[in-house]
PyMOL commands that place a pseudoatom at each C-alpha (Angstrom):
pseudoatom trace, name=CA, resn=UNK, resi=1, chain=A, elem=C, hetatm=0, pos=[47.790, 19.967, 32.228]
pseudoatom trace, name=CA, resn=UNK, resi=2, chain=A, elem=C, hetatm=0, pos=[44.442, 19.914, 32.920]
pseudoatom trace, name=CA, resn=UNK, resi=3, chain=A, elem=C, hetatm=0, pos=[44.565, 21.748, 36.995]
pseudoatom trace, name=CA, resn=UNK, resi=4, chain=A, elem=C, hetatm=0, pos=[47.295, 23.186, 38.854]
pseudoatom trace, name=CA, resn=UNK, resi=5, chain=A, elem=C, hetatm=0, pos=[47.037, 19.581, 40.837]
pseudoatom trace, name=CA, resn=UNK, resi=6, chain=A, elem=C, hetatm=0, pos=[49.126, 17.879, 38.090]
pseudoatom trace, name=CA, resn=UNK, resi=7, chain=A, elem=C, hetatm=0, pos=[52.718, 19.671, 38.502]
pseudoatom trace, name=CA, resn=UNK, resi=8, chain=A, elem=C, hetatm=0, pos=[54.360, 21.563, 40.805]
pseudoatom trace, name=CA, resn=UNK, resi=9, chain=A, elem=C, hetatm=0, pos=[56.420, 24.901, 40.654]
pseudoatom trace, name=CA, resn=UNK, resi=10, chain=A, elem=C, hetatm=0, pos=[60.008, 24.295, 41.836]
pseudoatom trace, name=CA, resn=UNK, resi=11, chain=A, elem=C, hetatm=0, pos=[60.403, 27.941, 41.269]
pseudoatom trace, name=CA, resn=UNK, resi=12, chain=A, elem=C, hetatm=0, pos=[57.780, 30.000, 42.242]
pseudoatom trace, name=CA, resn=UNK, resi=13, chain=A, elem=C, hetatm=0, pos=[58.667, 33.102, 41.116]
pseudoatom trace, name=CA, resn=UNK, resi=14, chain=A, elem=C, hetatm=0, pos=[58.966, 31.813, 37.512]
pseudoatom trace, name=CA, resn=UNK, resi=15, chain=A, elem=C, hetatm=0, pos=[57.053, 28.350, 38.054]
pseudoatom trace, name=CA, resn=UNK, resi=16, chain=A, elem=C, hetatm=0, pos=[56.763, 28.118, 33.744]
pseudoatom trace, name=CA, resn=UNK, resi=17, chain=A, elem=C, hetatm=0, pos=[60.440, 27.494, 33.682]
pseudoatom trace, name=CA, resn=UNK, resi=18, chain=A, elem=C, hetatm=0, pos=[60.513, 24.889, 37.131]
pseudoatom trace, name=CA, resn=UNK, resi=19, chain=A, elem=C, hetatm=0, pos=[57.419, 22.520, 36.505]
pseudoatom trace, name=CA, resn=UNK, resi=20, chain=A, elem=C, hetatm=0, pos=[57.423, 18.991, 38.272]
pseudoatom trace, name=CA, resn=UNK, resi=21, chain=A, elem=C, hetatm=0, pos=[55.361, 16.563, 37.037]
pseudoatom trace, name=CA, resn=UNK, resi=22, chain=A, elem=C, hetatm=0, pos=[52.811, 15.011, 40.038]
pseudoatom trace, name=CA, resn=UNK, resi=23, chain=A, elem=C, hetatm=0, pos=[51.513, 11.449, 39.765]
pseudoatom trace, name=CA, resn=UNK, resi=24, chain=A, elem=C, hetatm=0, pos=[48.556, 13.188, 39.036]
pseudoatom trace, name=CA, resn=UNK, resi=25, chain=A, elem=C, hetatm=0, pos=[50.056, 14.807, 36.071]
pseudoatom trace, name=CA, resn=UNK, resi=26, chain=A, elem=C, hetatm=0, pos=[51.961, 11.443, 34.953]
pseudoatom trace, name=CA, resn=UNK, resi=27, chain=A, elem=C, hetatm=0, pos=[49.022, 10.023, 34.948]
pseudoatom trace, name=CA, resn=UNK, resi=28, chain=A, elem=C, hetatm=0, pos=[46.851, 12.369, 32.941]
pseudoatom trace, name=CA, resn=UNK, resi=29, chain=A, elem=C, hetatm=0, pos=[49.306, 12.346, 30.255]
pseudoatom trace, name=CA, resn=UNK, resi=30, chain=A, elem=C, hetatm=0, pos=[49.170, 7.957, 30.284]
pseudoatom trace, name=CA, resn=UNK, resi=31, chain=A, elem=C, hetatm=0, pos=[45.782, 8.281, 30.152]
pseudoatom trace, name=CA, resn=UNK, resi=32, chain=A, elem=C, hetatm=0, pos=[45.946, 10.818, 27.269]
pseudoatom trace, name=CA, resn=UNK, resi=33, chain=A, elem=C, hetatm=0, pos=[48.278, 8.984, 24.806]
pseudoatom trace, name=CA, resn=UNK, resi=34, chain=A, elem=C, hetatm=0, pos=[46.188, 5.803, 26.154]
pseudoatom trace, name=CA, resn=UNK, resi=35, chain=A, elem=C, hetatm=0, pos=[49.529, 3.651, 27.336]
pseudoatom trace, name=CA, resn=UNK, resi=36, chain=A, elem=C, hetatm=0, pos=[53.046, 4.447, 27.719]
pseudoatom trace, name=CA, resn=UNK, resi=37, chain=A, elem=C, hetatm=0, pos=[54.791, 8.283, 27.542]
pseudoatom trace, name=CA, resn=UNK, resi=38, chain=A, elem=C, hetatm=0, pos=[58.508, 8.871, 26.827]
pseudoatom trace, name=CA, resn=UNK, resi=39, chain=A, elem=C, hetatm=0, pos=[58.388, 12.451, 28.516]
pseudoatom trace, name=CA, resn=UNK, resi=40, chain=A, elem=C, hetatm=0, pos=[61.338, 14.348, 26.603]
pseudoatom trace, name=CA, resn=UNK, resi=41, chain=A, elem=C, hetatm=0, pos=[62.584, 17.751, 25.799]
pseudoatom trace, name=CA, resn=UNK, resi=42, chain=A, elem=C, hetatm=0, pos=[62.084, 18.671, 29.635]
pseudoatom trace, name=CA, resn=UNK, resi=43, chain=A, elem=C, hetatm=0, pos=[63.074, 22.399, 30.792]
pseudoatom trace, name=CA, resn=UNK, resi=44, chain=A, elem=C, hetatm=0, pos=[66.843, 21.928, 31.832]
pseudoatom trace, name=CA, resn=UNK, resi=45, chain=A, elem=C, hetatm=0, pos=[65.832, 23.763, 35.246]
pseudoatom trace, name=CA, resn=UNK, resi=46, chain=A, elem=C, hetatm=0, pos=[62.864, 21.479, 36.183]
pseudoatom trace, name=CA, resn=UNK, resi=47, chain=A, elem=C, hetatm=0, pos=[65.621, 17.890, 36.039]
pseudoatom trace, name=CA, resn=UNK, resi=48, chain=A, elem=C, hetatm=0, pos=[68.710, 17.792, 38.136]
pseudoatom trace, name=CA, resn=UNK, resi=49, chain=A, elem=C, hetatm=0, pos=[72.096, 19.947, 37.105]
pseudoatom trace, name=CA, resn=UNK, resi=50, chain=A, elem=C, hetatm=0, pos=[74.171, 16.897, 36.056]
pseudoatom trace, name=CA, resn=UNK, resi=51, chain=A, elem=C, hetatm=0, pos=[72.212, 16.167, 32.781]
pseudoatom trace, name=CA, resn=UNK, resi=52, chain=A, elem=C, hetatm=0, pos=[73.743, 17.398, 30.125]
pseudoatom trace, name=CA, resn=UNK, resi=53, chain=A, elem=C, hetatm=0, pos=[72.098, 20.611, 28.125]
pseudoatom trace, name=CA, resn=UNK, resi=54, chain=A, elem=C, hetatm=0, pos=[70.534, 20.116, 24.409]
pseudoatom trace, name=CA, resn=UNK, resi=55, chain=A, elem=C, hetatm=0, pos=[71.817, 22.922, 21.759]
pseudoatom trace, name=CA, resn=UNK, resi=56, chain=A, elem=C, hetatm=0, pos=[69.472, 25.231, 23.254]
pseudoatom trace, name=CA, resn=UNK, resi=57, chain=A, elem=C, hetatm=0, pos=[70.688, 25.259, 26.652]
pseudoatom trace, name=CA, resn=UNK, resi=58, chain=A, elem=C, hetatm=0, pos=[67.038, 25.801, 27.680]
pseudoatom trace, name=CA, resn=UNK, resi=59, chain=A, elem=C, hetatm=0, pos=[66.680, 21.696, 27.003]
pseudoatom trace, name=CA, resn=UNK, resi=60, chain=A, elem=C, hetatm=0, pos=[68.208, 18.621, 29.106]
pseudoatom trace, name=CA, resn=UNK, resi=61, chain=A, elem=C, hetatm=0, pos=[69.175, 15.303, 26.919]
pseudoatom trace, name=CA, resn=UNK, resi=62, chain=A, elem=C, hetatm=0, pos=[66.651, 13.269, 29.705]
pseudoatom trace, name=CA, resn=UNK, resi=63, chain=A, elem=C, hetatm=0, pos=[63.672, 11.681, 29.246]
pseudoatom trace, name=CA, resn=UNK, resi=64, chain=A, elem=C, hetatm=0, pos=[61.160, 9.949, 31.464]
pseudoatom trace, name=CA, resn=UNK, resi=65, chain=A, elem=C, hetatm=0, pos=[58.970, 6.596, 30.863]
pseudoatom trace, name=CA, resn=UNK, resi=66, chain=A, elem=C, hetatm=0, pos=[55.748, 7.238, 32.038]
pseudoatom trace, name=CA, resn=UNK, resi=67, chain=A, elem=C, hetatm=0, pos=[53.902, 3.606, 32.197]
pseudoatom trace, name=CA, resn=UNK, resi=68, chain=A, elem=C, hetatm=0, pos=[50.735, 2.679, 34.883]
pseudoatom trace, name=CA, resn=UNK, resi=69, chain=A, elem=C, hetatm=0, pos=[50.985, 4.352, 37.606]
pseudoatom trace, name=CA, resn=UNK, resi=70, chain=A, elem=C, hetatm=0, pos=[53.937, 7.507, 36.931]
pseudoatom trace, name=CA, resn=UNK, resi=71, chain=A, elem=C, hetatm=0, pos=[57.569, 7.329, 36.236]
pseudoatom trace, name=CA, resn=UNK, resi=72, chain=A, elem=C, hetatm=0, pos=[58.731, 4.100, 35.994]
pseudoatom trace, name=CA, resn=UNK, resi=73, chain=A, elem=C, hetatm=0, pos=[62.388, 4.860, 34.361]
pseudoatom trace, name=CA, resn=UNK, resi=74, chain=A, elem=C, hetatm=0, pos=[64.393, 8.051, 34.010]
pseudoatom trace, name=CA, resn=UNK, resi=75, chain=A, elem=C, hetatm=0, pos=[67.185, 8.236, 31.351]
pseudoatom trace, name=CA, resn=UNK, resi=76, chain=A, elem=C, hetatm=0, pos=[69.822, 11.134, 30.886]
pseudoatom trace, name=CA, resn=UNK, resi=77, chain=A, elem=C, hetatm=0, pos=[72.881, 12.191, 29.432]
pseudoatom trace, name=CA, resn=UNK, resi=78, chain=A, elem=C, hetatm=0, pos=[75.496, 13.462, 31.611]
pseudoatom trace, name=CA, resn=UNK, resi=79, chain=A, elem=C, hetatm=0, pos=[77.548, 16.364, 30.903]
pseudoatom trace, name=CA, resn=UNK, resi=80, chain=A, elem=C, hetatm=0, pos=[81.135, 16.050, 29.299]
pseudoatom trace, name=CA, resn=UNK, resi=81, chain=A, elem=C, hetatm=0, pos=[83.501, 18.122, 31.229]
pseudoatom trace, name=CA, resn=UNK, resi=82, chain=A, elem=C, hetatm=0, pos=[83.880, 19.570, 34.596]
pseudoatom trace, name=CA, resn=UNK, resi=83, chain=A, elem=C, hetatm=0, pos=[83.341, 23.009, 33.069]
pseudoatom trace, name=CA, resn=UNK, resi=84, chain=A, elem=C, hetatm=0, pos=[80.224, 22.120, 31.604]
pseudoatom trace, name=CA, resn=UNK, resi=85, chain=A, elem=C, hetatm=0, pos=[79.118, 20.511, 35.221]
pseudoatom trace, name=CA, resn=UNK, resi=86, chain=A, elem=C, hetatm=0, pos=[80.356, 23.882, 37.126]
pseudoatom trace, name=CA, resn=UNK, resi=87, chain=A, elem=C, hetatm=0, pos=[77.911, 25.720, 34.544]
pseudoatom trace, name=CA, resn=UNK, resi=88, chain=A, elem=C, hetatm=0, pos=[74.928, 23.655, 35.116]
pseudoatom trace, name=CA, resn=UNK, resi=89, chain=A, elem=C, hetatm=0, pos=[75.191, 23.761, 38.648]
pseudoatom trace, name=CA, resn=UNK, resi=90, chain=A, elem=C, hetatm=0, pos=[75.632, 27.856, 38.449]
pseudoatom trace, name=CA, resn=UNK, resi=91, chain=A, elem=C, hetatm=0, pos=[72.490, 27.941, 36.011]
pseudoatom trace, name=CA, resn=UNK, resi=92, chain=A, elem=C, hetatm=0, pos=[70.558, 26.214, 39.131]
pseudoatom trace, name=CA, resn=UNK, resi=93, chain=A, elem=C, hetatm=0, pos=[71.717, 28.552, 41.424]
pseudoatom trace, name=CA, resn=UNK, resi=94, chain=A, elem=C, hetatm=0, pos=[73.965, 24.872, 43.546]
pseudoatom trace, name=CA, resn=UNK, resi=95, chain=A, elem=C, hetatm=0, pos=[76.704, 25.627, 45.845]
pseudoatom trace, name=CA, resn=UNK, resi=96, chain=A, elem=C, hetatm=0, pos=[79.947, 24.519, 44.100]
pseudoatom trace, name=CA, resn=UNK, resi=97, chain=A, elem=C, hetatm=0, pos=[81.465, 24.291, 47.770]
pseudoatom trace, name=CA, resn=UNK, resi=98, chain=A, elem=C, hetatm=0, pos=[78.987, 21.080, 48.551]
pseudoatom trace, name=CA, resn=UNK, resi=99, chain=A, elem=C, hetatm=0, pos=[80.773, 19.066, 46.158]
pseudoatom trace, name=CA, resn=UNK, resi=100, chain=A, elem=C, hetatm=0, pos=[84.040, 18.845, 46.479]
for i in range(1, 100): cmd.bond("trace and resi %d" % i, "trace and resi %d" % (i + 1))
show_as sticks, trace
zoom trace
């Protein structure tokens, strides 16, 4: 990203492992593939706890259309079992008690 104007840190105290994309971000990275972005391979911390993790458990199976003006479409897997979701949900630090 080309200024801190793009993104976001959901986390400051580590804001390289929480980035949020702006539409000023979105739309520097249209502009710089010149058309339409699938935006994959996102930190699993920076998308929402339900999405299921990649191998890595760094990773979230989600990706993001990025067409004229910012995210048009968002896509994910979902975790498979409720022990998976009770993990995610630890890993981003949710309270298990507001969803039951």
């Amino acid at each position: 990203m080309p200024s801190e104007d793009c993104y976001v840190p959901v986390e400051v105290s580590c804001p390289e492992l929480r980035l949020t994309l702006k539409r000023k971000g979105d739309k520097y990275l249209i502009d710089k593939f010149g058309g339409a972005v699938w935006l994959t391979d996102m930190m699993h911390l920076s998308t929402l706890f339900y999405q299921a993790y990649r191998t890595n458990k760094k990773n979230a199976k989600a990706a993001d259309l990025l067409i004229c003006l910012g995210e048009t479409l968002g896509r994910g897997e979902r975790h498979e079992s409720v022990e998976e979701v009770c993990e995610a949900l630890a890993h981003h630090e949710g309270d298990q008690s507001e969803y039951h």
